[in-house]
KEKE-3310 file (N, C-alpha, C; in steps of 0.2 Angstrom, whole numbers, plus 5000, padded with zeros to 4 digits):
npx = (4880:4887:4897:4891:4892:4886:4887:4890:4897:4907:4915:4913:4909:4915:4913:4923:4924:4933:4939:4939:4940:4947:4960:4966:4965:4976:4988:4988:4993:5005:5012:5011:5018:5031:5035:5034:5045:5055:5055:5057:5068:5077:5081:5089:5088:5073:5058:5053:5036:5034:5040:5033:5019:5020:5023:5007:5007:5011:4998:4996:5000:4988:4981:4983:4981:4969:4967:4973:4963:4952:4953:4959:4948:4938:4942:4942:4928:4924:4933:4934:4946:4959:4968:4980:4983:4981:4990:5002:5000:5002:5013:5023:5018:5020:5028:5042:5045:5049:5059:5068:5074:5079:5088:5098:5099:5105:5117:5120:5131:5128:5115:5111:5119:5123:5132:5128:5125:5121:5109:5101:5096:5091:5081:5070:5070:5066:5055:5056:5056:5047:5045:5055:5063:5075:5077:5065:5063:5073:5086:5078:5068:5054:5049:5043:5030:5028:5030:5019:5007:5009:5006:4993:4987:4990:4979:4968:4958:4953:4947:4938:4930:4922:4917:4906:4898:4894:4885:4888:4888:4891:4902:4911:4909:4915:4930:4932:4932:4942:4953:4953:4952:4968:4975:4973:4978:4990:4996:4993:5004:5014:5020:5017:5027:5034:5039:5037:5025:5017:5013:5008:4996:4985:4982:4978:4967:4952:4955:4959:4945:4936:4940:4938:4924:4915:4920:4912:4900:4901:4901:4889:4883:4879:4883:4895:4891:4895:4890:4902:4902:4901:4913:4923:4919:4920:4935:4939:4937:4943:4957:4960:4956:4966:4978:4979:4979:4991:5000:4995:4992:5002:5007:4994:4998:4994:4980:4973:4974:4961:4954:4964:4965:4953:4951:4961:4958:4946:4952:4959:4950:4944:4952:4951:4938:4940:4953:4954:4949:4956:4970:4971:4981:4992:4989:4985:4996:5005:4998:4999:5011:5015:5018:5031:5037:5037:5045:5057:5059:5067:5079:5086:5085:5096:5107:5105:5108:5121:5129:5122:5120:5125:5113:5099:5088:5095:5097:5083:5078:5084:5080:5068:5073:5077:5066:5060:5070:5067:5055:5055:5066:5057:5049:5056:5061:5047:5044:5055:5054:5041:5043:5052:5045:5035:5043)
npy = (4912:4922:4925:4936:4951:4969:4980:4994:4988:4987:4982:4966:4949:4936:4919:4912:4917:4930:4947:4953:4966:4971:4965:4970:4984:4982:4978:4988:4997:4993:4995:5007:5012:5007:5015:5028:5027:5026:5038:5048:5046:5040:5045:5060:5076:5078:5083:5096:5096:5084:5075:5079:5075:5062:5059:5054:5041:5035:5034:5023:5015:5018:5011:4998:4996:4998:4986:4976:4974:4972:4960:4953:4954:4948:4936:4931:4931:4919:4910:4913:4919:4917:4930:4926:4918:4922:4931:4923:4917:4931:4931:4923:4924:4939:4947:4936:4936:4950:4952:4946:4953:4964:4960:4955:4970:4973:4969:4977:4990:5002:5003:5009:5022:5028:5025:5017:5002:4992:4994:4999:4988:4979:4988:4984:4970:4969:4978:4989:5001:5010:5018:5027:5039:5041:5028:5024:5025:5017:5005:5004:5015:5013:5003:5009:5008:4994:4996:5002:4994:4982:4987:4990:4977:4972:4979:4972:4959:4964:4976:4968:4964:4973:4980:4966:4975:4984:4995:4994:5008:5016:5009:5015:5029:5031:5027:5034:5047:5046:5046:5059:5067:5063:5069:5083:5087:5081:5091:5100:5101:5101:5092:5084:5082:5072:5054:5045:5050:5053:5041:5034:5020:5027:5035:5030:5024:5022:5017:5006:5001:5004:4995:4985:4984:4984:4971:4965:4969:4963:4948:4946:4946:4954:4970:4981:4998:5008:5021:5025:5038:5043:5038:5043:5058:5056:5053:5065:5076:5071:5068:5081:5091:5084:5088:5103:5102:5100:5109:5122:5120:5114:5109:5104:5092:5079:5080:5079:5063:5056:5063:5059:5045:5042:5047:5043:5029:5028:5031:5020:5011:5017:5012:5000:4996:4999:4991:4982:4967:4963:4965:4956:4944:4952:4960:4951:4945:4955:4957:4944:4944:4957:4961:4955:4961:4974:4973:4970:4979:4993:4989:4986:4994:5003:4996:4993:5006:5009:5008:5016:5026:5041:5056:5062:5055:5042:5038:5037:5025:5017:5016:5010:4995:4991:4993:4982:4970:4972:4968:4955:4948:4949:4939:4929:4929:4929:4911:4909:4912:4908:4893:4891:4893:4883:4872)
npz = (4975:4961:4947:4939:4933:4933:4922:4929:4942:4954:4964:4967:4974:4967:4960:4965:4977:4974:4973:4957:4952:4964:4965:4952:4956:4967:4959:4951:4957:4964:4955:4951:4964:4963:4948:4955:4965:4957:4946:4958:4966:4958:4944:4937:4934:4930:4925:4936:4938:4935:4943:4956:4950:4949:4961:4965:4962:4978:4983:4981:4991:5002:4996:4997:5010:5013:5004:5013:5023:5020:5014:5025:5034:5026:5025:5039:5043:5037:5043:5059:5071:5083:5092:5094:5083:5073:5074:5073:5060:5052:5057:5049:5033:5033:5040:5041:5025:5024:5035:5031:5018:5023:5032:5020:5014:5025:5024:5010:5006:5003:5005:5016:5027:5037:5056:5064:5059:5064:5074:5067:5059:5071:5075:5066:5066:5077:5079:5082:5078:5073:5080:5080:5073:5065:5061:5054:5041:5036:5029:5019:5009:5010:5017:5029:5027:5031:5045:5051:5045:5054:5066:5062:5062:5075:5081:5074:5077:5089:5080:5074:5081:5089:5078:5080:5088:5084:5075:5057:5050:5061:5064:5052:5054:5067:5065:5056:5061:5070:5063:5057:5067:5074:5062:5062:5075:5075:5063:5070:5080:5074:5067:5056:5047:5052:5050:5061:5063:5052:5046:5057:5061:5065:5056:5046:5048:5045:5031:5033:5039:5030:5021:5027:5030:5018:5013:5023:5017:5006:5008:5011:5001:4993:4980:4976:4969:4953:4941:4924:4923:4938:4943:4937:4940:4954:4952:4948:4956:4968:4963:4960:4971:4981:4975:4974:4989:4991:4983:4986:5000:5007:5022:5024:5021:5029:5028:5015:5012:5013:4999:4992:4991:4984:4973:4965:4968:4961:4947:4945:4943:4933:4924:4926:4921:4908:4904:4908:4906:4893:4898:4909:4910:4915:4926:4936:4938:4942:4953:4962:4965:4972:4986:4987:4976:4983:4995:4986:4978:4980:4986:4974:4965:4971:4970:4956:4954:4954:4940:4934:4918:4914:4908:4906:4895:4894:4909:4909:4901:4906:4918:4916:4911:4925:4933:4927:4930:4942:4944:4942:4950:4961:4957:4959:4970:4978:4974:4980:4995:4997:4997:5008:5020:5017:5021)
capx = (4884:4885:4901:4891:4889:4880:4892:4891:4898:4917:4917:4909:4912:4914:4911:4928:4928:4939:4935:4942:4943:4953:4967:4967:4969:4983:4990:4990:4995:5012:5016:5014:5021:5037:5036:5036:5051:5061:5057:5059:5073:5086:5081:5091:5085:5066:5055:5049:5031:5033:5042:5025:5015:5022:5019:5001:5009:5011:4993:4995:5001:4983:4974:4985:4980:4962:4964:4973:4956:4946:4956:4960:4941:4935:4945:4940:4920:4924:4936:4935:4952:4960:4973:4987:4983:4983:4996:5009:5002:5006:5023:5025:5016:5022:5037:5047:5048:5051:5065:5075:5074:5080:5095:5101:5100:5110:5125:5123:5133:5123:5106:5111:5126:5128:5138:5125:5122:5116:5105:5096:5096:5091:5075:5067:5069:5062:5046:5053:5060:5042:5045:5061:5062:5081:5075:5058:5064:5080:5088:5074:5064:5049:5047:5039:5023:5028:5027:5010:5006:5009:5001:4985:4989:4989:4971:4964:4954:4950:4943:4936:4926:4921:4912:4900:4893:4892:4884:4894:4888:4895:4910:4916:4911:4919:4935:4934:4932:4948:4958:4954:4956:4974:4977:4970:4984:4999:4995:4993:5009:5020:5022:5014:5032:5038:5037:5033:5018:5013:5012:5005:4991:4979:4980:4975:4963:4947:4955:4957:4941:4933:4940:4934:4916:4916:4921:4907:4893:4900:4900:4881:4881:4876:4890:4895:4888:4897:4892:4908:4901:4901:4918:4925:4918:4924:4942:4941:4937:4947:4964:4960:4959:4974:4983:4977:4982:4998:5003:4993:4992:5006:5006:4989:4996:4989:4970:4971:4971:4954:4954:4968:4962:4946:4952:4967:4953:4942:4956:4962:4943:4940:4955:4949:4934:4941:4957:4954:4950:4962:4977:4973:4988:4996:4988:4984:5002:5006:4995:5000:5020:5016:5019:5038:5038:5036:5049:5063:5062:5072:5087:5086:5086:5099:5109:5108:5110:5129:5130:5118:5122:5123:5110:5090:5085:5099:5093:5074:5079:5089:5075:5062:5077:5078:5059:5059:5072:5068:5049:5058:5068:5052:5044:5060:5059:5040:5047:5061:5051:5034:5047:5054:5036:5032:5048)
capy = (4918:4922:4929:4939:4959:4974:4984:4997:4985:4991:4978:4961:4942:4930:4911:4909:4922:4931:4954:4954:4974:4973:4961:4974:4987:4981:4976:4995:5002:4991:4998:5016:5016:5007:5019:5032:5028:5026:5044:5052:5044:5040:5048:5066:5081:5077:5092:5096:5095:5077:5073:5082:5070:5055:5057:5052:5035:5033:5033:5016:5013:5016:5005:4992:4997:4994:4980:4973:4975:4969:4951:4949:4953:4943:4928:4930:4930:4914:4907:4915:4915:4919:4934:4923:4913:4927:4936:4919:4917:4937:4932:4918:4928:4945:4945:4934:4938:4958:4951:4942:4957:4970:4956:4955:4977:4976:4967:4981:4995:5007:5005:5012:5024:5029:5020:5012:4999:4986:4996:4999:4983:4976:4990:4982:4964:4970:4981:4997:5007:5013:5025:5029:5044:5036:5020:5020:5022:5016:5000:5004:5020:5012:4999:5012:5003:4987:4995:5005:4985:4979:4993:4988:4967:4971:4982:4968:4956:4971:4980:4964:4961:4980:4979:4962:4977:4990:4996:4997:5016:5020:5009:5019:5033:5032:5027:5041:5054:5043:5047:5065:5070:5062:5073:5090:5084:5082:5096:5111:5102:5103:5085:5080:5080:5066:5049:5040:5050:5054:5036:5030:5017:5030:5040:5028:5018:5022:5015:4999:4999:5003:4990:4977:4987:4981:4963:4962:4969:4958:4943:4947:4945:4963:4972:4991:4998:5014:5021:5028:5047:5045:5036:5051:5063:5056:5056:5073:5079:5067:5071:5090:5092:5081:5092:5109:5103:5097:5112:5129:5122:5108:5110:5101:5086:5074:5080:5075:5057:5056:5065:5054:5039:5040:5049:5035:5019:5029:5031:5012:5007:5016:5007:4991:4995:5001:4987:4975:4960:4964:4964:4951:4940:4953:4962:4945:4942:4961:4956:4938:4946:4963:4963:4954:4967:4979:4975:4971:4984:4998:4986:4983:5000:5006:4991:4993:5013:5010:5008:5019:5029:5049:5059:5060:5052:5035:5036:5035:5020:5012:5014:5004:4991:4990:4991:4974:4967:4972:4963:4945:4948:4948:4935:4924:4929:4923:4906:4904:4913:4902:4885:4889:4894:4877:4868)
capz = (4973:4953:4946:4933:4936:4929:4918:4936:4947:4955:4967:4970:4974:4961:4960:4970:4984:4973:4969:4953:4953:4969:4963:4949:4961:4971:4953:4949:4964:4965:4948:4953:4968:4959:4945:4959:4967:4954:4945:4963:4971:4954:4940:4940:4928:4926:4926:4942:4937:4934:4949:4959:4950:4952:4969:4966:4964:4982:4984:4982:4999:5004:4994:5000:5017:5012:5003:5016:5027:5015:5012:5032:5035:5024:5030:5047:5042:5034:5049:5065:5073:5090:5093:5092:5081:5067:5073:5071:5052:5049:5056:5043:5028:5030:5044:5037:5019:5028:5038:5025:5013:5029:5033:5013:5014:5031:5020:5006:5012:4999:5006:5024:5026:5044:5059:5066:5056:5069:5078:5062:5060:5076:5075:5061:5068:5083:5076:5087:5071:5071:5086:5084:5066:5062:5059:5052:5033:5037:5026:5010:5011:5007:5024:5034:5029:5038:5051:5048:5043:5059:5069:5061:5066:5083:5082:5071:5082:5093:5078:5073:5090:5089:5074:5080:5094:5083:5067:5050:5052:5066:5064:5048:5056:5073:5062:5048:5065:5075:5059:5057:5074:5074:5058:5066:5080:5069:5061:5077:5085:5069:5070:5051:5042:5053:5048:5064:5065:5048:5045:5061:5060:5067:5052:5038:5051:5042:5026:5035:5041:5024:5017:5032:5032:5013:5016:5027:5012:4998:5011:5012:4996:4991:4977:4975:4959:4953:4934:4926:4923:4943:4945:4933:4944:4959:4951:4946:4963:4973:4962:4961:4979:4983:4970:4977:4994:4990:4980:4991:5007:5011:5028:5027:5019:5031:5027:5007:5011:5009:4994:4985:4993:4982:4967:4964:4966:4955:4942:4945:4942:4929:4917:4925:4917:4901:4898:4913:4902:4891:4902:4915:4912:4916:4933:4940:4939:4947:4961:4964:4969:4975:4992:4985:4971:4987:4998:4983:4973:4981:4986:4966:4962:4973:4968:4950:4950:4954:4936:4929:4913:4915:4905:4906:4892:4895:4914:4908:4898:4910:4925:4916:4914:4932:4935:4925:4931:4952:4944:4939:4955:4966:4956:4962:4978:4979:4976:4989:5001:5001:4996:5014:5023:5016:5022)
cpx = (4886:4894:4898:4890:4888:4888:4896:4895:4905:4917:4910:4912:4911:4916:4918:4930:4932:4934:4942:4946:4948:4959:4969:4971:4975:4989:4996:4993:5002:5017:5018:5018:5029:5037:5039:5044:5056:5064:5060:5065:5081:5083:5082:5088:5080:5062:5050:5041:5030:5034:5034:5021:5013:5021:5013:5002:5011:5003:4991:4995:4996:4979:4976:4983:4971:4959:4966:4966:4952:4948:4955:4952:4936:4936:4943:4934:4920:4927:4938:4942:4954:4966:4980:4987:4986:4988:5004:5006:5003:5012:5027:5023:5020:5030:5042:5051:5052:5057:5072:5079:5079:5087:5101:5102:5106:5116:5126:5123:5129:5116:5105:5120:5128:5129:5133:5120:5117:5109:5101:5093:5089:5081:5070:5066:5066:5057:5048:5056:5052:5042:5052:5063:5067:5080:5069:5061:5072:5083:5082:5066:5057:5044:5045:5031:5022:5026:5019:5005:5002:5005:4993:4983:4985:4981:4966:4959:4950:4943:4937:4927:4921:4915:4906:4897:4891:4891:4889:4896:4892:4901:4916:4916:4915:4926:4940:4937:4941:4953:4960:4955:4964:4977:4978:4978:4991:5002:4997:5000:5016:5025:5021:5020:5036:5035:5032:5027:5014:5009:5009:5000:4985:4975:4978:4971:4954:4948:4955:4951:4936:4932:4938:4925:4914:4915:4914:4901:4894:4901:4892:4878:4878:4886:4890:4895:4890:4895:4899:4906:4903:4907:4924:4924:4922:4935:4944:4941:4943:4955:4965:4962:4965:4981:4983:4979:4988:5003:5002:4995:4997:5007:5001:4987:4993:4983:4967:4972:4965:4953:4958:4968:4957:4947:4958:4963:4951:4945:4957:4954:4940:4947:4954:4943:4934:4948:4957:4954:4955:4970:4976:4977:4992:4995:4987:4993:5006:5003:4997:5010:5019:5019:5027:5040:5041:5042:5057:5068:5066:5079:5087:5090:5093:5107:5113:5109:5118:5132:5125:5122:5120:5119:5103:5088:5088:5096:5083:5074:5081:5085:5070:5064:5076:5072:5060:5063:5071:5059:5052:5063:5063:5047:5049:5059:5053:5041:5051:5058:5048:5038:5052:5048:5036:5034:5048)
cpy = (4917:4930:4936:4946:4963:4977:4992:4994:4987:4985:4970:4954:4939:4923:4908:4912:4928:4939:4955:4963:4975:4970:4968:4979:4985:4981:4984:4999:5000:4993:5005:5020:5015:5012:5024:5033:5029:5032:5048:5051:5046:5042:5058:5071:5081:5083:5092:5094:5086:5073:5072:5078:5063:5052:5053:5044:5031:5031:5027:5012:5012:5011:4998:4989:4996:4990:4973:4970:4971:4963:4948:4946:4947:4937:4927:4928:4924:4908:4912:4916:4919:4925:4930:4919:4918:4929:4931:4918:4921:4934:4930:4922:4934:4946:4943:4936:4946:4957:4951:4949:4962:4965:4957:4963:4978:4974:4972:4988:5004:5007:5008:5016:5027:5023:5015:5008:4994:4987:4998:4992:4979:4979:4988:4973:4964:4976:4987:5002:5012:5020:5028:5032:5040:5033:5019:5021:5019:5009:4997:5009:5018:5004:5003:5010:4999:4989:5000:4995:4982:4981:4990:4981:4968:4973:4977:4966:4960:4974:4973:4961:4968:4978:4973:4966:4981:4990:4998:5005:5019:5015:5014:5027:5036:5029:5032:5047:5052:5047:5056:5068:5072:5065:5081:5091:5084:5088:5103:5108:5101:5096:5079:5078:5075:5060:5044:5043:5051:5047:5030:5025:5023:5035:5037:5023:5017:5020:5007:4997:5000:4997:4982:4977:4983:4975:4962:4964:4963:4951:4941:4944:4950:4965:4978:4992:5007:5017:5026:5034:5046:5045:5044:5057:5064:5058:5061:5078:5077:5071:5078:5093:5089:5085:5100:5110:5105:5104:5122:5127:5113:5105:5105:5095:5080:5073:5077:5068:5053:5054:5060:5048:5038:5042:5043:5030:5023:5030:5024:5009:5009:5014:5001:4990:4995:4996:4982:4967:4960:4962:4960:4949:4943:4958:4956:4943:4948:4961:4951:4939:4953:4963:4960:4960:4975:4979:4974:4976:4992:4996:4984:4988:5003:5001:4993:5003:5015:5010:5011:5023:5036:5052:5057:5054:5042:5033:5032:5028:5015:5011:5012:4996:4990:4988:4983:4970:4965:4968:4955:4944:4944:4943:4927:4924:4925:4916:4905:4905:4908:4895:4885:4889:4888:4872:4869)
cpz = (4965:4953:4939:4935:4934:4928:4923:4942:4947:4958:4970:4969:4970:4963:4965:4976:4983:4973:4964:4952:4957:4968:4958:4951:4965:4964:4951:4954:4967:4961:4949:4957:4966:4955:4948:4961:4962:4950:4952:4965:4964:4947:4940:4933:4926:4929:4933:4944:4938:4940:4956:4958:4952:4957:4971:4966:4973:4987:4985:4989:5002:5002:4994:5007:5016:5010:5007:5022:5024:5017:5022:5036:5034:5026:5035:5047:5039:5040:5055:5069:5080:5088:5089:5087:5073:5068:5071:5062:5050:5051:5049:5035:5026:5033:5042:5030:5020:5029:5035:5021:5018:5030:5027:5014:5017:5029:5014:5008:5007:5002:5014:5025:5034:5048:5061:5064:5059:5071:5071:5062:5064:5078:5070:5065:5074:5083:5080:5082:5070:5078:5087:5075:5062:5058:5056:5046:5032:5033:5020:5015:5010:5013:5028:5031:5031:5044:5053:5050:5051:5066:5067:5063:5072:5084:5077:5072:5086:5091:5076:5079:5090:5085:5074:5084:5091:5075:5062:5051:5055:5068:5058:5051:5061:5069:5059:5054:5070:5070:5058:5062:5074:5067:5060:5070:5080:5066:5064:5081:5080:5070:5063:5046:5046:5053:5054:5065:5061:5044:5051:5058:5063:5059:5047:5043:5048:5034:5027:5035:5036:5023:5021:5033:5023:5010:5020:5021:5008:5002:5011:5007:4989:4986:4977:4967:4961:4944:4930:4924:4931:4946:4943:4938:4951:4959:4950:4951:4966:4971:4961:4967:4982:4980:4973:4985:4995:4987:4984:4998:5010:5017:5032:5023:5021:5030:5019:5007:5009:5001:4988:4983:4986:4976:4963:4962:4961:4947:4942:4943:4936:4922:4918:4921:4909:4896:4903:4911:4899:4894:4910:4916:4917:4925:4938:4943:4946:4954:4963:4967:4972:4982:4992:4983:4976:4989:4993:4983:4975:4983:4978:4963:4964:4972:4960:4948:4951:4949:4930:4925:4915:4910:4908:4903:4892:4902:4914:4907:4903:4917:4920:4915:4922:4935:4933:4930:4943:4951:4945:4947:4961:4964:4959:4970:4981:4981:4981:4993:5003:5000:5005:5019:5022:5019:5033)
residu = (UNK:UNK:UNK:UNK:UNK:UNK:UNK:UNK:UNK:UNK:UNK:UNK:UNK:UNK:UNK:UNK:UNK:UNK:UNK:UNK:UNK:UNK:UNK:UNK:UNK:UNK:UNK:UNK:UNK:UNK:UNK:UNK:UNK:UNK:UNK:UNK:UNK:UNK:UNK:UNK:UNK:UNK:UNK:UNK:UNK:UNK:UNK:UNK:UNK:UNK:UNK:UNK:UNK:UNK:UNK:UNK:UNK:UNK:UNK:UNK:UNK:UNK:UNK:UNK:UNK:UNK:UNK:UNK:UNK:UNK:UNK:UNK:UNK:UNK:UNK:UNK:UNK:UNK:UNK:UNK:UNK:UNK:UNK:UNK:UNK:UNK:UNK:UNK:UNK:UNK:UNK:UNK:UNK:UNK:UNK:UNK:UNK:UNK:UNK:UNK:UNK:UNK:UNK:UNK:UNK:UNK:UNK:UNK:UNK:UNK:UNK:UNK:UNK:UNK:UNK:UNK:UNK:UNK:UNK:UNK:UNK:UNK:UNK:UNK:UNK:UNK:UNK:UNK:UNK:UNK:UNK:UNK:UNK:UNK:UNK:UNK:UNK:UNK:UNK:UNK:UNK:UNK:UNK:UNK:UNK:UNK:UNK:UNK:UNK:UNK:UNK:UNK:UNK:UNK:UNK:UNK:UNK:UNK:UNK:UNK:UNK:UNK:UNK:UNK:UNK:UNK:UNK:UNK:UNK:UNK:UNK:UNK:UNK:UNK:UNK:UNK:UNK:UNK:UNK:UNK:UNK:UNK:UNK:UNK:UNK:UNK:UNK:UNK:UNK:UNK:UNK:UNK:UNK:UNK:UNK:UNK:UNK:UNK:UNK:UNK:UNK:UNK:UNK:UNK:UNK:UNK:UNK:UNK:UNK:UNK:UNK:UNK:UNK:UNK:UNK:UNK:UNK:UNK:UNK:UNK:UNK:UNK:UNK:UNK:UNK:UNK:UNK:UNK:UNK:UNK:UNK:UNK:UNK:UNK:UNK:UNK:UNK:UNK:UNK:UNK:UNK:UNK:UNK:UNK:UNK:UNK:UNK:UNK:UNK:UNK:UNK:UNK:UNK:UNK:UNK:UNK:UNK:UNK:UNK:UNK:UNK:UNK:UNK:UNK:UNK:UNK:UNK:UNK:UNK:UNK:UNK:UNK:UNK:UNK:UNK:UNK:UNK:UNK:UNK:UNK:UNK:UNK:UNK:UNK:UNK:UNK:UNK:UNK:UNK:UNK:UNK:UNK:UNK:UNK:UNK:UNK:UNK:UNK:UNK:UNK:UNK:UNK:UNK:UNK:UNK:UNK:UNK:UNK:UNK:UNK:UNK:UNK:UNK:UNK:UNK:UNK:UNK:UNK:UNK:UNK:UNK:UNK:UNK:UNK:UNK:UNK:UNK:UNK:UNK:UNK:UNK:UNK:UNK:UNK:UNK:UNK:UNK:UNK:UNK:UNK:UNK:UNK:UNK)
# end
């Protein structure tokens, strides 16, 4: 395996296992959806347009769920493992650092304001806040994809066993058609504005299984070759049509997943191609904390906006402050966390 690759290349292995693009990705996608939240949630009097945008920062969420697929995949095609056996090193990896962060929230009395503090609480610690509307963004809007996460754990192995019987083919296709159906679904029972369903694990299942169908080519040894006329393209479409949904036909936001899915990576792919060298330090380092950076940064925010300054332009200021400071948060966090994992 040769880390060299044709100036087309989007994704392939390199000398350590590693797909440089997809770190990148992840890199990008932790930045945006921070960004996101930070215009949407605390920043007051910003022009409505912008706020719309910004959205497309959530986008990120998927290609976390993709590149989660990819990594697990690939792991497994390296080492085999049993049910359980993955499911106790998810606990340790993902679980715990979740926990702690959802314990630390349930002591500040700003990140959850009605009575039932416990029973929030207690639905996070016990994975049932995914079926129950209350509880799923309940002590940091922004953990209803833990439990997405975990949903996809369970069906891992599963899908993993699946795909030795059946063709790549007709595993992305039998996923893409599971995903669309359960949109269709949500859609005719007027069920897509609620959380636990619009964030099911059915409905991003053909992003997972992308990115595990992917893992199995560049394991082969084979890379994805995109040139960037074609990448452009794709981004032009993908975020046209996600914009065109979102704005004419809302109703049918569960169907632009797709569409935002592929116009996003293709945007993220095509600055890896244009400052990717350039700013390694600093995406290597946004990928090596993201899934910290994830679960910090809204107890940070919500935290540091009890002293925010009044006005636009002082708030704007004063939210990339807080960005930073909820990043150096999450790169402490990293530490204590894996110094107790180790312990």
């Amino acid at each position: 395996m040769s880390n060299k690759s044709s100036p087309k290349t989007i994704f392939s292995l390199d000398d350590n296992g590693h797909v440089q693009s997809l770190d990148f990705l992840k890199a990008f996608s932790i930045f945006t959806i921070v960004v996101m939240h930070m215009v949407q949630s605390y920043i007051e009097g910003i022009n409505g347009l912008v706020v719309t945008a910004s959205s497309l920062g959530g986008t990120g969420a998927h290609m976390f769920l993709f590149a989660s697929g990819f990594g697990l995949y690939l792991s497994y095609l390296k080492h085999k493992t049993s049910f359980l056996e993955f499911v106790k090193r998810r606990l340790w990896k993902i679980y715990v650092p979740y926990i702690i962060i959802v314990i630390i929230s349930f002591f500040l009395p700003w990140m959850y304001y009605e009575q039932d503090r416990v029973q929030a609480l207690l639905s996070h610690i016990f994975l049932y806040k995914m079926f129950i509307p209350r509880y799923e963004e309940s002590l940091g809007a922004q953990l209803w994809y833990i439990s997405t996460l975990f949903q996809l754990y369970l069906l891992f192995i599963p899908l993993c066993k699946l795909r030795e019987k059946v063709s790549g083919k007709y595993f992305i296709t039998g996923a893409f058609i599971i995903s669309m159906c359960y949109s269709f679904f949500i859609v005719a029972t007027g069920l897509s504005s609620e959380r636990i369903f619009n964030s099911s694990c059915i409905q991003f299942i053909w992003e997972f299984c992308l990115g595990m169908e992917i893992a199995r080519l560049l394991k082969s040894g084979k890379k994805l070759e995109l040139s960037t006329l074609q990448l452009f393209i794709i981004a032009i479409i993908g975020l046209g049509m996600d914009g065109l949904i979102a704005i004419k036909i809302p109703s049918f936001k569960a169907f632009n997943d797709i569409f935002a899915s592929f116009g996003y990576m293709a945007v993220a792919l095509l600055l890896y191609r244009l400052f990717g060298n350039a700013t390694k330090k600093l995406w290597k380092d946004f990928c090596k904390y993201s899934y910290e950076w994830y679960l910090v940064h809204m107890a940070v925010f919500s935290t540091m906006w009890l002293i925010a300054p009044n006005g636009l332009n002082k708030q704007l200021l004063f939210g990339i402050f807080v960005i930073l400071i909820s990043y150096y948060v999450a790169v402490v966090y990293w530490y204590l966390v894996h110094r107790v994992i180790r312990v």
